[in-house]
CHARMM-style PDB file with segment names, atoms N, HN, CA, C and O in Angstrom:
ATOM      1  N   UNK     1     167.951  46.321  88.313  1.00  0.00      PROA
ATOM      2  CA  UNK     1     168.052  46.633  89.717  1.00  0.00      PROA
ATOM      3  C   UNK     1     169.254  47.537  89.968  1.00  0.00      PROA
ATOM      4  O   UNK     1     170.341  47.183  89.512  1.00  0.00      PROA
ATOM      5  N   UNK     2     169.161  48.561  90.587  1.00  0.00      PROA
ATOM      6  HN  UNK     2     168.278  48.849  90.958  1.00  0.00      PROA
ATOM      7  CA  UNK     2     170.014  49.806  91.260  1.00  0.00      PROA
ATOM      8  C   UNK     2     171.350  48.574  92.010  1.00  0.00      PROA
ATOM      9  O   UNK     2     171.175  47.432  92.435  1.00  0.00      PROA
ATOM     10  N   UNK     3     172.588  49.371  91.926  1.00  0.00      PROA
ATOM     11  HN  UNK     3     172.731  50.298  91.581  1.00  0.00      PROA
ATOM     12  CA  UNK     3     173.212  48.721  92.821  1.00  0.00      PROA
ATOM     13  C   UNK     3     173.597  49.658  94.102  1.00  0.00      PROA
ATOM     14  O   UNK     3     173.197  50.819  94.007  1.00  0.00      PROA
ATOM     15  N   UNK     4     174.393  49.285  95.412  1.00  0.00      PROA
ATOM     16  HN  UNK     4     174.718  48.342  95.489  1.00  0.00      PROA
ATOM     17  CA  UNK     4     174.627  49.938  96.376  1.00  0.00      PROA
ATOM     18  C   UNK     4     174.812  51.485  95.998  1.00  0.00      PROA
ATOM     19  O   UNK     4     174.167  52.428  96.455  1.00  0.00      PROA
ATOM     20  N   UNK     5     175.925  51.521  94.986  1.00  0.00      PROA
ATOM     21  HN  UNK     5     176.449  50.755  94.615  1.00  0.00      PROA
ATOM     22  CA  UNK     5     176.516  52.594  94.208  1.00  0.00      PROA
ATOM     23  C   UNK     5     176.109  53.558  93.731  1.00  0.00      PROA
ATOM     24  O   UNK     5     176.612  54.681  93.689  1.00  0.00      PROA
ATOM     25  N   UNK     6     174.774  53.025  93.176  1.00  0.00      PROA
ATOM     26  HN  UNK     6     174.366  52.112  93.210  1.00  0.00      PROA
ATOM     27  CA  UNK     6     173.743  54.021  92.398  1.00  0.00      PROA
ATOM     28  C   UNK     6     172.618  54.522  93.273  1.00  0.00      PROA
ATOM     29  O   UNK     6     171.943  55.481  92.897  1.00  0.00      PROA
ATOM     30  N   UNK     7     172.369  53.872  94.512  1.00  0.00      PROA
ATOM     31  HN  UNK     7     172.917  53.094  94.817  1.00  0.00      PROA
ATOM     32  CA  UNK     7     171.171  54.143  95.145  1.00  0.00      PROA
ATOM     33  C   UNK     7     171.642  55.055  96.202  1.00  0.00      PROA
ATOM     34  O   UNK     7     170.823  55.792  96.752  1.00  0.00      PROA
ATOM     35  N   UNK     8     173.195  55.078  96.622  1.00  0.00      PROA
ATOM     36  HN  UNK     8     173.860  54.479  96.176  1.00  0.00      PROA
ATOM     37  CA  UNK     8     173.598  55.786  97.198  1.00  0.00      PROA
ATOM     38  C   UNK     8     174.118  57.463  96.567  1.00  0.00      PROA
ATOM     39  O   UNK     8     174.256  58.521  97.183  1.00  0.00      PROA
ATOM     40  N   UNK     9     174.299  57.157  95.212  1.00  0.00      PROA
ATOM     41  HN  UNK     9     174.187  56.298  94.712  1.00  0.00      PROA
ATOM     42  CA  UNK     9     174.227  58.393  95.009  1.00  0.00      PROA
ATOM     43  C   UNK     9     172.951  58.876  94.369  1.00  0.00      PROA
ATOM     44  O   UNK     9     173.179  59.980  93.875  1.00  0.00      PROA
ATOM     45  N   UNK    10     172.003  58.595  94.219  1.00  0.00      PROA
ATOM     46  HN  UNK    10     171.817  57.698  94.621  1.00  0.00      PROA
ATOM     47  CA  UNK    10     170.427  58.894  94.157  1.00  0.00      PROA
ATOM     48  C   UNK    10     170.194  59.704  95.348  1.00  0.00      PROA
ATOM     49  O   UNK    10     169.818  60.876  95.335  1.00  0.00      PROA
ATOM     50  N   UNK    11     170.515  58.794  96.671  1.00  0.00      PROA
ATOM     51  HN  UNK    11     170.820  57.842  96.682  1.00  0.00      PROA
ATOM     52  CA  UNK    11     170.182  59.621  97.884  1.00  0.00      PROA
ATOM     53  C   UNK    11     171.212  60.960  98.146  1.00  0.00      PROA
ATOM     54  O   UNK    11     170.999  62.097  98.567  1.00  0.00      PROA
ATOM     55  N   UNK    12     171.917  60.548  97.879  1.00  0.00      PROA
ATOM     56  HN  UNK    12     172.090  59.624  97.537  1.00  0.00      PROA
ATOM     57  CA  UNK    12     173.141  62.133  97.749  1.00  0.00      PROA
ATOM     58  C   UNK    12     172.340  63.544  96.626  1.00  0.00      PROA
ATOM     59  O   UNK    12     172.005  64.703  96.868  1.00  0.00      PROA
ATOM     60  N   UNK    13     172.307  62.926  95.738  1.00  0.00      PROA
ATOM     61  HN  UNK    13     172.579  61.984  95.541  1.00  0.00      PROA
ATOM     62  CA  UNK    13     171.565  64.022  95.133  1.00  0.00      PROA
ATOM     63  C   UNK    13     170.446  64.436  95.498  1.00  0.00      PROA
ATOM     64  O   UNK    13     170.102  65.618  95.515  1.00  0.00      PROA
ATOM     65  N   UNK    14     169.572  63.178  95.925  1.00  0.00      PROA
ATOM     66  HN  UNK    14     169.852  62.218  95.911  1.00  0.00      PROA
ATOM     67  CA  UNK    14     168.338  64.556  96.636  1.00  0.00      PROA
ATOM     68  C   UNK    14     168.649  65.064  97.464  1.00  0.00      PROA
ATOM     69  O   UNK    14     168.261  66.232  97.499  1.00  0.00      PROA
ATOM     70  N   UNK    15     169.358  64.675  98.430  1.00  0.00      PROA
ATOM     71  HN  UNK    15     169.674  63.726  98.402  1.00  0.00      PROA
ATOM     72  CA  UNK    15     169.567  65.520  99.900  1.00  0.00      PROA
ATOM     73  C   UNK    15     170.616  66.942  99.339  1.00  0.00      PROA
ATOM     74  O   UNK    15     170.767  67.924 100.065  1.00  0.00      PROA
ATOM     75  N   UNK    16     171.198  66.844  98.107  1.00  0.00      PROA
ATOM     76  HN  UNK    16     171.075  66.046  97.516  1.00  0.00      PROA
ATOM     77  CA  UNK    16     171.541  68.209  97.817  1.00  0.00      PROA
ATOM     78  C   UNK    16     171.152  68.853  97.507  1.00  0.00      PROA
ATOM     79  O   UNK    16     171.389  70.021  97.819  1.00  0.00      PROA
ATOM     80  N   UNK    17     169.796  68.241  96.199  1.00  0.00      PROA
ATOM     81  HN  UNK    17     169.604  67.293  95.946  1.00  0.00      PROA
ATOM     82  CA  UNK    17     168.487  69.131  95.994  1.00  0.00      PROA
ATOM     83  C   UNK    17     167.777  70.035  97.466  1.00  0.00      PROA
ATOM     84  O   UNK    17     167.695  71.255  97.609  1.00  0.00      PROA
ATOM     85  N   UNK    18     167.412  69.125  98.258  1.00  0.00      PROA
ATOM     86  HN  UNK    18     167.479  68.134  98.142  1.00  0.00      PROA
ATOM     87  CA  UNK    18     166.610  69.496  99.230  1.00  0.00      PROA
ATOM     88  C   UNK    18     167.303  70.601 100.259  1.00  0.00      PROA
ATOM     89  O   UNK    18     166.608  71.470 100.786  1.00  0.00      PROA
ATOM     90  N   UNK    19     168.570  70.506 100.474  1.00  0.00      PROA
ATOM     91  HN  UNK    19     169.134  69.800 100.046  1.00  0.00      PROA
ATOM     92  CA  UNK    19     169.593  71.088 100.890  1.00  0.00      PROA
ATOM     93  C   UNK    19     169.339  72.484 100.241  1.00  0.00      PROA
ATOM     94  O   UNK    19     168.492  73.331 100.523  1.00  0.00      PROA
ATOM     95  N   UNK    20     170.168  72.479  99.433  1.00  0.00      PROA
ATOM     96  HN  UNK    20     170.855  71.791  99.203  1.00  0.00      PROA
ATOM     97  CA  UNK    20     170.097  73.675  98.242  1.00  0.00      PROA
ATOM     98  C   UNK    20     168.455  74.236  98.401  1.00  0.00      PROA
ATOM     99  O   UNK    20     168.694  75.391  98.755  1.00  0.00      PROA
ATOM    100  N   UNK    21     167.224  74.154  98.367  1.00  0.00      PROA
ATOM    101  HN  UNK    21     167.030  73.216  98.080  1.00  0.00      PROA
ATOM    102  CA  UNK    21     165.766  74.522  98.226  1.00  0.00      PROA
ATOM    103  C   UNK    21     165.771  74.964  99.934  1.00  0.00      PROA
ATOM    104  O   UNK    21     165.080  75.919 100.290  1.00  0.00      PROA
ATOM    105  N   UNK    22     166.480  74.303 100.791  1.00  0.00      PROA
ATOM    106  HN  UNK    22     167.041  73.527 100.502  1.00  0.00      PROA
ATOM    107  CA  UNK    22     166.676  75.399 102.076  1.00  0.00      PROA
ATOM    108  C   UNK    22     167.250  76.412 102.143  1.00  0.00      PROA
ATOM    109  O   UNK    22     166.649  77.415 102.527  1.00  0.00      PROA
ATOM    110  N   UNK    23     168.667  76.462 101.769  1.00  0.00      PROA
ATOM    111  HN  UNK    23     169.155  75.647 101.457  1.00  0.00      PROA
ATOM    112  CA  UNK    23     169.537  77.282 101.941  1.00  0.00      PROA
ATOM    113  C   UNK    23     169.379  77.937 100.743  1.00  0.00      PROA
ATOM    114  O   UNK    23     170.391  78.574 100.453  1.00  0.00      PROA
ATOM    115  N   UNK    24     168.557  78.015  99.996  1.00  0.00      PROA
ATOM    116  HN  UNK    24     167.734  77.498 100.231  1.00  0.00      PROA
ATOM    117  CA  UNK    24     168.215  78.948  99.142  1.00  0.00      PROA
ATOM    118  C   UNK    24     167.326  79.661  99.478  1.00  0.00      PROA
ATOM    119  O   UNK    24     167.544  80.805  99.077  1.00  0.00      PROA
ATOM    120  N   UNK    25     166.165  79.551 100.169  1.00  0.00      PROA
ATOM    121  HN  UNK    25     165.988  78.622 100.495  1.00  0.00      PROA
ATOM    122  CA  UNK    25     165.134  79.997 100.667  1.00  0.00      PROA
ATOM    123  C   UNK    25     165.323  81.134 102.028  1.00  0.00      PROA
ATOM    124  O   UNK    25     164.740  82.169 102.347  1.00  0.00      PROA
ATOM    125  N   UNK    26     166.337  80.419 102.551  1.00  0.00      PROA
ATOM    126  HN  UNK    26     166.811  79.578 102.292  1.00  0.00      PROA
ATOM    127  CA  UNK    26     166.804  80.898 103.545  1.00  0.00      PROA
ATOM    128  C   UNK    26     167.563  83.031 103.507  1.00  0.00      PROA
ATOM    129  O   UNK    26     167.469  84.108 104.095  1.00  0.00      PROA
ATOM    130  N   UNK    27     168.326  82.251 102.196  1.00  0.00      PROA
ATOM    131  HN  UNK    27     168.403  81.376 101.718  1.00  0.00      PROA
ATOM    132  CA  UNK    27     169.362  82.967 101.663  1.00  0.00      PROA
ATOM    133  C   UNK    27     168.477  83.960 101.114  1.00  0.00      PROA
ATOM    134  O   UNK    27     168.762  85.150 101.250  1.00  0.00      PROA
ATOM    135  N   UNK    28     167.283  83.550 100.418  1.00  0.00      PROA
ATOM    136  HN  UNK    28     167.051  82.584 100.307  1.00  0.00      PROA
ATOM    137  CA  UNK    28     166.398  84.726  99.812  1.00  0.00      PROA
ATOM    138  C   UNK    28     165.593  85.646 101.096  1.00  0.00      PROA
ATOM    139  O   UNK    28     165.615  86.871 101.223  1.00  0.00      PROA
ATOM    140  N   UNK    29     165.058  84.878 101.768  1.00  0.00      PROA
ATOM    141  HN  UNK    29     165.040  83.884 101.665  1.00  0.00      PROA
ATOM    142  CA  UNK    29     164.285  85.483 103.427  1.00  0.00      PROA
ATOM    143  C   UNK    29     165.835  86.586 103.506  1.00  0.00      PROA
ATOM    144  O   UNK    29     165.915  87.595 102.806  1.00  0.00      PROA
ATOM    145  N   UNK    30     166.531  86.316 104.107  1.00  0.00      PROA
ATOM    146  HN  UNK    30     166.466  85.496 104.675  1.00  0.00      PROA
ATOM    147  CA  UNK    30     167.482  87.272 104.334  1.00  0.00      PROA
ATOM    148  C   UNK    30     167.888  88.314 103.968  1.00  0.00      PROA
ATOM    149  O   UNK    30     168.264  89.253 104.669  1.00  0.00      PROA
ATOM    150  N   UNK    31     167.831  88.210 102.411  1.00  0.00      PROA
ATOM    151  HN  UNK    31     167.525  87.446 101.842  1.00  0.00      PROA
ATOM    152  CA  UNK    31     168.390  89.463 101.509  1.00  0.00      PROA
ATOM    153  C   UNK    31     166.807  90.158 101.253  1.00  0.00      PROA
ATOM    154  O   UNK    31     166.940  91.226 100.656  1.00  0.00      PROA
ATOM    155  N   UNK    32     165.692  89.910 101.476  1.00  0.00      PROA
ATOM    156  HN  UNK    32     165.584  89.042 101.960  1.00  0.00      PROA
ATOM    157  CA  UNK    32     164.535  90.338 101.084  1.00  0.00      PROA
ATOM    158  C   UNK    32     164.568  91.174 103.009  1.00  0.00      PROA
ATOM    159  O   UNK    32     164.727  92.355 103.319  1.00  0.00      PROA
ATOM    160  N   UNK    33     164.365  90.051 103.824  1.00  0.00      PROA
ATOM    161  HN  UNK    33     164.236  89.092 103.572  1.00  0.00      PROA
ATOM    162  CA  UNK    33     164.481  91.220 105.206  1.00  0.00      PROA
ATOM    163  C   UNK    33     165.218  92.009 105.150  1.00  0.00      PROA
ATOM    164  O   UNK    33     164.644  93.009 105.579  1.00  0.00      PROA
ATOM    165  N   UNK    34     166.615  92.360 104.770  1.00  0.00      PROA
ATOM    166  HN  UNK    34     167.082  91.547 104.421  1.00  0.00      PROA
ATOM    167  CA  UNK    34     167.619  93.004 104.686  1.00  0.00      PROA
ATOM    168  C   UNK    34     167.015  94.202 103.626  1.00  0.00      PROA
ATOM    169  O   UNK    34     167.079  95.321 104.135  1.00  0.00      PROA
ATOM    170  N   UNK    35     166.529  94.182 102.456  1.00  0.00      PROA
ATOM    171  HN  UNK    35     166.477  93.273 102.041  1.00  0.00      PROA
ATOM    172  CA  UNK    35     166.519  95.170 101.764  1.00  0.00      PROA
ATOM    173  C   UNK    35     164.814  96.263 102.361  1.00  0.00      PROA
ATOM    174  O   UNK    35     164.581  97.470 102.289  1.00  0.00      PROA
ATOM    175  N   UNK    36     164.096  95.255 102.826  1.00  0.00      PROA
ATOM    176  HN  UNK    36     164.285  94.275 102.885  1.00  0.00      PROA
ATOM    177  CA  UNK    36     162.671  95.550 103.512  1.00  0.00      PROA
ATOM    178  C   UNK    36     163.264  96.591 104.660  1.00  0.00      PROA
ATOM    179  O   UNK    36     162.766  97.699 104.858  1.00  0.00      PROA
ATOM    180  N   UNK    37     164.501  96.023 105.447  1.00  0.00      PROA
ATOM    181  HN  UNK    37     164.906  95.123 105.286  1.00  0.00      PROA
ATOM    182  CA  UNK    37     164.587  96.967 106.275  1.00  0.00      PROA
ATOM    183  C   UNK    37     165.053  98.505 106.001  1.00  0.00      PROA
ATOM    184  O   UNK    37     164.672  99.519 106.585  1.00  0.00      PROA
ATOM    185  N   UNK    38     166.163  98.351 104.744  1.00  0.00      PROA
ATOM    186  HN  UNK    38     166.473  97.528 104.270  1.00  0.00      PROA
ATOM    187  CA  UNK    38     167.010  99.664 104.557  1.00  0.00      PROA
ATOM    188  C   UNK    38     165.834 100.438 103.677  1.00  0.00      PROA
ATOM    189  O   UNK    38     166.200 101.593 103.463  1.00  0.00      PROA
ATOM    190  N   UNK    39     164.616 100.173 103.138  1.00  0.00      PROA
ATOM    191  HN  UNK    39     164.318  99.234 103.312  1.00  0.00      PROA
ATOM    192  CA  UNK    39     163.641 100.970 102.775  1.00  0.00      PROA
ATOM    193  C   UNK    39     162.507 101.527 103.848  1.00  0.00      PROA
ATOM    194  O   UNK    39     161.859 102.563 103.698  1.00  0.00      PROA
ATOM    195  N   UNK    40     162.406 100.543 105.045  1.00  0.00      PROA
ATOM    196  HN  UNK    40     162.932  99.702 105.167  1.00  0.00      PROA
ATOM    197  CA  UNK    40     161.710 101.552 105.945  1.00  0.00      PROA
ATOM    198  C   UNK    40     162.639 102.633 106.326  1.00  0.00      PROA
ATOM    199  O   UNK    40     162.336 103.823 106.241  1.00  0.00      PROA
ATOM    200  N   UNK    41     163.311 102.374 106.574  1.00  0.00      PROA
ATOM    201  HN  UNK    41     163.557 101.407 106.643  1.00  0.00      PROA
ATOM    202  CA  UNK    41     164.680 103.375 107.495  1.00  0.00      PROA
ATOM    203  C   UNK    41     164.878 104.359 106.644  1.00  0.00      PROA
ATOM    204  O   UNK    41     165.003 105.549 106.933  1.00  0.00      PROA
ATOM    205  N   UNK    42     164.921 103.654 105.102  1.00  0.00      PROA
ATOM    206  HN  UNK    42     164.820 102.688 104.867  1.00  0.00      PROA
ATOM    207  CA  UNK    42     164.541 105.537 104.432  1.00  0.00      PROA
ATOM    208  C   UNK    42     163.549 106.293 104.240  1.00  0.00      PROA
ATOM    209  O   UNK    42     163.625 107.461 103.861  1.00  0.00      PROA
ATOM    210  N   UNK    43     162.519 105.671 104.491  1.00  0.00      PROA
ATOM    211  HN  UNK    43     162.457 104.722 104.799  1.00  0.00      PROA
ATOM    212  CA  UNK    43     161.137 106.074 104.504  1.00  0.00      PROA
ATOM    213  C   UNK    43     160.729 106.604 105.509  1.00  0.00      PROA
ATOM    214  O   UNK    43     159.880 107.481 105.349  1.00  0.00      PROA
ATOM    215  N   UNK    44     161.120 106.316 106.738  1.00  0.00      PROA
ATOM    216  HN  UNK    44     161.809 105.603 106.868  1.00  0.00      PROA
ATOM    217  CA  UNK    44     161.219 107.327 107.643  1.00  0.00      PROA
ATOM    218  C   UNK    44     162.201 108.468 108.141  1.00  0.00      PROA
ATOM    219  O   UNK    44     161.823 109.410 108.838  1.00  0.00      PROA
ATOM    220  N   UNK    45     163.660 108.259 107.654  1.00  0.00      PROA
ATOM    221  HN  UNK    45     163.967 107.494 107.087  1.00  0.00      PROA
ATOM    222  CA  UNK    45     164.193 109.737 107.072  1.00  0.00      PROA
ATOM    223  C   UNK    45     163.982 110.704 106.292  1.00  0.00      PROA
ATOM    224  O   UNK    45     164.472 111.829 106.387  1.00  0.00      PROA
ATOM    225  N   UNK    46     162.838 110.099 105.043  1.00  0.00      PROA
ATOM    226  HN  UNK    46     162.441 109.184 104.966  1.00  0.00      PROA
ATOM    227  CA  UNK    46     162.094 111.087 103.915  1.00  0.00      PROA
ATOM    228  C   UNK    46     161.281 111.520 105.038  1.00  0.00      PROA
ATOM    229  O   UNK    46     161.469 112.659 105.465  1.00  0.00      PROA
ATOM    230  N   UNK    47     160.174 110.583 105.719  1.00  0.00      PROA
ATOM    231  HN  UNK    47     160.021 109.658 105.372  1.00  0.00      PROA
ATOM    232  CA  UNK    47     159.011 111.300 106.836  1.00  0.00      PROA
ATOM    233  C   UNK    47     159.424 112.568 107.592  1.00  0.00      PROA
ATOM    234  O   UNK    47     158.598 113.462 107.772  1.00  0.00      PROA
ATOM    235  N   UNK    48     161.199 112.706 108.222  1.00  0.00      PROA
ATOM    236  HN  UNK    48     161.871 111.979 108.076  1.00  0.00      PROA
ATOM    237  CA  UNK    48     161.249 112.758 109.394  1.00  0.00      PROA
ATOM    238  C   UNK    48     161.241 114.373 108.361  1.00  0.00      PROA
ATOM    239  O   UNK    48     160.397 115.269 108.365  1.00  0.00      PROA
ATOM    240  N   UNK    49     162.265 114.277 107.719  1.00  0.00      PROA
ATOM    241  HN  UNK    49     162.951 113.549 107.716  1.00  0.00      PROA
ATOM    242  CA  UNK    49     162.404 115.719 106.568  1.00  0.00      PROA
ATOM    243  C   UNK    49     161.216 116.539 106.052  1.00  0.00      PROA
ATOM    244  O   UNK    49     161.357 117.758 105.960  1.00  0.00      PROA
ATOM    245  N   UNK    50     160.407 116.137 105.813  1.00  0.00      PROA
ATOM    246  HN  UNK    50     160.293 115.146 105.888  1.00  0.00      PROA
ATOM    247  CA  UNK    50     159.306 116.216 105.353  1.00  0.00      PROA
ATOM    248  C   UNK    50     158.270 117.196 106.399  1.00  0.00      PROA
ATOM    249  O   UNK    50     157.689 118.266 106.215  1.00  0.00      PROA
ATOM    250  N   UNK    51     158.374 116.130 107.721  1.00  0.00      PROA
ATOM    251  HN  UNK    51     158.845 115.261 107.870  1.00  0.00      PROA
ATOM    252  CA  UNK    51     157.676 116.800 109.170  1.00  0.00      PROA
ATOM    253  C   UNK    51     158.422 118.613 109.347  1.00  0.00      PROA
ATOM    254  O   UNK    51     157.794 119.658 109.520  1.00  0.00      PROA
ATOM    255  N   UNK    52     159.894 118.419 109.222  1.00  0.00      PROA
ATOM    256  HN  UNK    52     160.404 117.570 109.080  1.00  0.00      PROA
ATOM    257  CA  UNK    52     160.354 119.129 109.208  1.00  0.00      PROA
ATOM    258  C   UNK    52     160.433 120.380 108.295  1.00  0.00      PROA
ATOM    259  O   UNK    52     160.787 121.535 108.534  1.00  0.00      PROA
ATOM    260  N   UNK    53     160.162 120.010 107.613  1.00  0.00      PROA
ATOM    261  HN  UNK    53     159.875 119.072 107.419  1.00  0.00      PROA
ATOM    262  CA  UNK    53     160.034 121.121 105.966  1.00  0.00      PROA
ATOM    263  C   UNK    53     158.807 121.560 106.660  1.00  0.00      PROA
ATOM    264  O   UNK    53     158.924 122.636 107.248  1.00  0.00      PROA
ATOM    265  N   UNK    54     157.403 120.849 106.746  1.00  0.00      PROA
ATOM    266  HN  UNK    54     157.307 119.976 106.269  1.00  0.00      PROA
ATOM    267  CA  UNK    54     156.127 121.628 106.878  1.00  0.00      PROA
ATOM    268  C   UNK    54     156.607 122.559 108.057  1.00  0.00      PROA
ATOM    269  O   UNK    54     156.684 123.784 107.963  1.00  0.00      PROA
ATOM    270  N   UNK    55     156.954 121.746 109.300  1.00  0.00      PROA
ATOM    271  HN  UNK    55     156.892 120.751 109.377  1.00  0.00      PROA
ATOM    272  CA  UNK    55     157.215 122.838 110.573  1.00  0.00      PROA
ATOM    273  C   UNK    55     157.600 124.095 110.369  1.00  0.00      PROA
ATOM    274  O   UNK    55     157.308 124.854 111.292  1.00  0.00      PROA
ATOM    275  N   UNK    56     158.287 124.672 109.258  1.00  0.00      PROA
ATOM    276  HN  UNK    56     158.525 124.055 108.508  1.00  0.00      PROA
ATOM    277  CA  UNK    56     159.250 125.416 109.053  1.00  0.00      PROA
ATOM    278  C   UNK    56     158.297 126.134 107.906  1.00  0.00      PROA
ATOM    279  O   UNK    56     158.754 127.222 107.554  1.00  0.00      PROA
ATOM    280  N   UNK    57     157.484 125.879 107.474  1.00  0.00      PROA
ATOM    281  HN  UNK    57     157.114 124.995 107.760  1.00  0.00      PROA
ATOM    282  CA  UNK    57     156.566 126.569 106.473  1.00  0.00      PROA
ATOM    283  C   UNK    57     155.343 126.847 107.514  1.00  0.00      PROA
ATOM    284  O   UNK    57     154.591 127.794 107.283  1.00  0.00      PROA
ATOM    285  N   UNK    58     155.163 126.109 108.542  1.00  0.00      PROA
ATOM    286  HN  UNK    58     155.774 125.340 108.729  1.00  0.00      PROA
ATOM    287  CA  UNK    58     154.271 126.544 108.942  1.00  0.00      PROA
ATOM    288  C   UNK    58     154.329 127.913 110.462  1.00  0.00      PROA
ATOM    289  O   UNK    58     153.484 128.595 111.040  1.00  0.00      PROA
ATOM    290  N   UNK    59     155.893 127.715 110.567  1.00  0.00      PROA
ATOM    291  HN  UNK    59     156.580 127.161 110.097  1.00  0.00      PROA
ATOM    292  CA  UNK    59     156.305 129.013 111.292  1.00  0.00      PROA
ATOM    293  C   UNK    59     156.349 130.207 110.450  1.00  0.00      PROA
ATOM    294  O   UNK    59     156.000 131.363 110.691  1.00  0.00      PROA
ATOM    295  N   UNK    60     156.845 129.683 109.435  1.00  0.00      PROA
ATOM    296  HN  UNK    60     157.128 128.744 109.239  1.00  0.00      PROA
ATOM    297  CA  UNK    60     157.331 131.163 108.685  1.00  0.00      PROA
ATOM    298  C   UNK    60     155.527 131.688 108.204  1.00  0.00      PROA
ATOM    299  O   UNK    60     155.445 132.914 108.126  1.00  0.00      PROA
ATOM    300  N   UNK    61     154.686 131.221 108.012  1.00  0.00      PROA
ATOM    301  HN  UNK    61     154.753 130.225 108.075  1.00  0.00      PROA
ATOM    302  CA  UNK    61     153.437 131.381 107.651  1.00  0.00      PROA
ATOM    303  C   UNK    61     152.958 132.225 109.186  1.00  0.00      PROA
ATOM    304  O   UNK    61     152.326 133.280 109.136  1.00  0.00      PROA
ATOM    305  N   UNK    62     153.298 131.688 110.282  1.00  0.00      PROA
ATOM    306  HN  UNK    62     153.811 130.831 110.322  1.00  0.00      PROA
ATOM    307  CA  UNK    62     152.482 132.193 111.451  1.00  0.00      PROA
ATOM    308  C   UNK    62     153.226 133.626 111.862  1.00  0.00      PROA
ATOM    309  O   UNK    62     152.786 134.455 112.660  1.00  0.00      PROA
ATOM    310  N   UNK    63     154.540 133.704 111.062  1.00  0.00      PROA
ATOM    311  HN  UNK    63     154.897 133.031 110.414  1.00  0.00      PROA
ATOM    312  CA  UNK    63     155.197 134.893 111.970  1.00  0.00      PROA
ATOM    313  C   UNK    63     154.667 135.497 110.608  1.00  0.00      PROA
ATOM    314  O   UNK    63     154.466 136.643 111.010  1.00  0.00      PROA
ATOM    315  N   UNK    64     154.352 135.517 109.460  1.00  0.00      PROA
ATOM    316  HN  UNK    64     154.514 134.586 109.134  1.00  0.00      PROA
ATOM    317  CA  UNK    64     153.986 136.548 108.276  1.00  0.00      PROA
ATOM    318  C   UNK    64     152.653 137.115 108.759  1.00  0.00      PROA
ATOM    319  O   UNK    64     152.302 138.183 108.256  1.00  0.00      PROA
ATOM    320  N   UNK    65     151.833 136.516 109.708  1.00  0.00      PROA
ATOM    321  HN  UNK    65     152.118 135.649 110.116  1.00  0.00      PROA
ATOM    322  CA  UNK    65     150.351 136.594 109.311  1.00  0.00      PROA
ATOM    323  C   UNK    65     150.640 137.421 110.945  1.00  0.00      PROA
ATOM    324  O   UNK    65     149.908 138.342 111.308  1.00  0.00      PROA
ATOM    325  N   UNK    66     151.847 136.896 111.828  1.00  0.00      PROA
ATOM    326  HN  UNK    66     152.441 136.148 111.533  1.00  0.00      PROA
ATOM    327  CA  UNK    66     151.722 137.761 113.349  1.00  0.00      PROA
ATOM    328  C   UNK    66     151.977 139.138 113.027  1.00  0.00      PROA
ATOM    329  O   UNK    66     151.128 139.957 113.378  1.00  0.00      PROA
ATOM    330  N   UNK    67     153.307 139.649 112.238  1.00  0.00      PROA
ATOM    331  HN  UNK    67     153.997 138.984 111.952  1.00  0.00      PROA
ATOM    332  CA  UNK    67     153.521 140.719 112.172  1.00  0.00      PROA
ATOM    333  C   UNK    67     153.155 141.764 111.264  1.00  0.00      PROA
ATOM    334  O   UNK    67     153.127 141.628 110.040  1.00  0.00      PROA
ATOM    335  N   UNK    68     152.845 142.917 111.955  1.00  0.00      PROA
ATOM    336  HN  UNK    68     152.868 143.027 112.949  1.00  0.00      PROA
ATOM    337  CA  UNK    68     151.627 143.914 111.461  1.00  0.00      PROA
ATOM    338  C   UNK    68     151.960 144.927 110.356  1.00  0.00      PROA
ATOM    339  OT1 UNK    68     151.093 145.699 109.944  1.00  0.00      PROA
TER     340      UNK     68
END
């Protein structure tokens, strides 16, 4: 039979297990939103460059083909 001693630290350790499997989870959600975000944000600075590059090919194309 367990005594006070032992059953009390039985319950200490799971609640640190269980503890720890939150704040781990937690801790991972965070750094995964965090890195999810700084890749849209570059993905739409590559977009925004990109829009921009064609615009600029597609002027220089319209003033080659305007002038005679």
């Amino acid at each position: 039979m367990e005594t006070a001693s032992e059953a009390s630290k039985r319950r200490w350790g799971h609640f640190r297990i269980i503890a720890g499997a939150f704040l781990g989870g937690a801790l991972g959600f965070y750094v995964m939103h965090k890195a999810e975000n700084r890749y849209k944000e570059k993905m739409r600075e590559r977009l925004a460059e990109y829009e921009k590059e064609l615009d600029m090919k597609k002027k220089k194309t319209e003033v080659e083909f305007s002038e005679p």
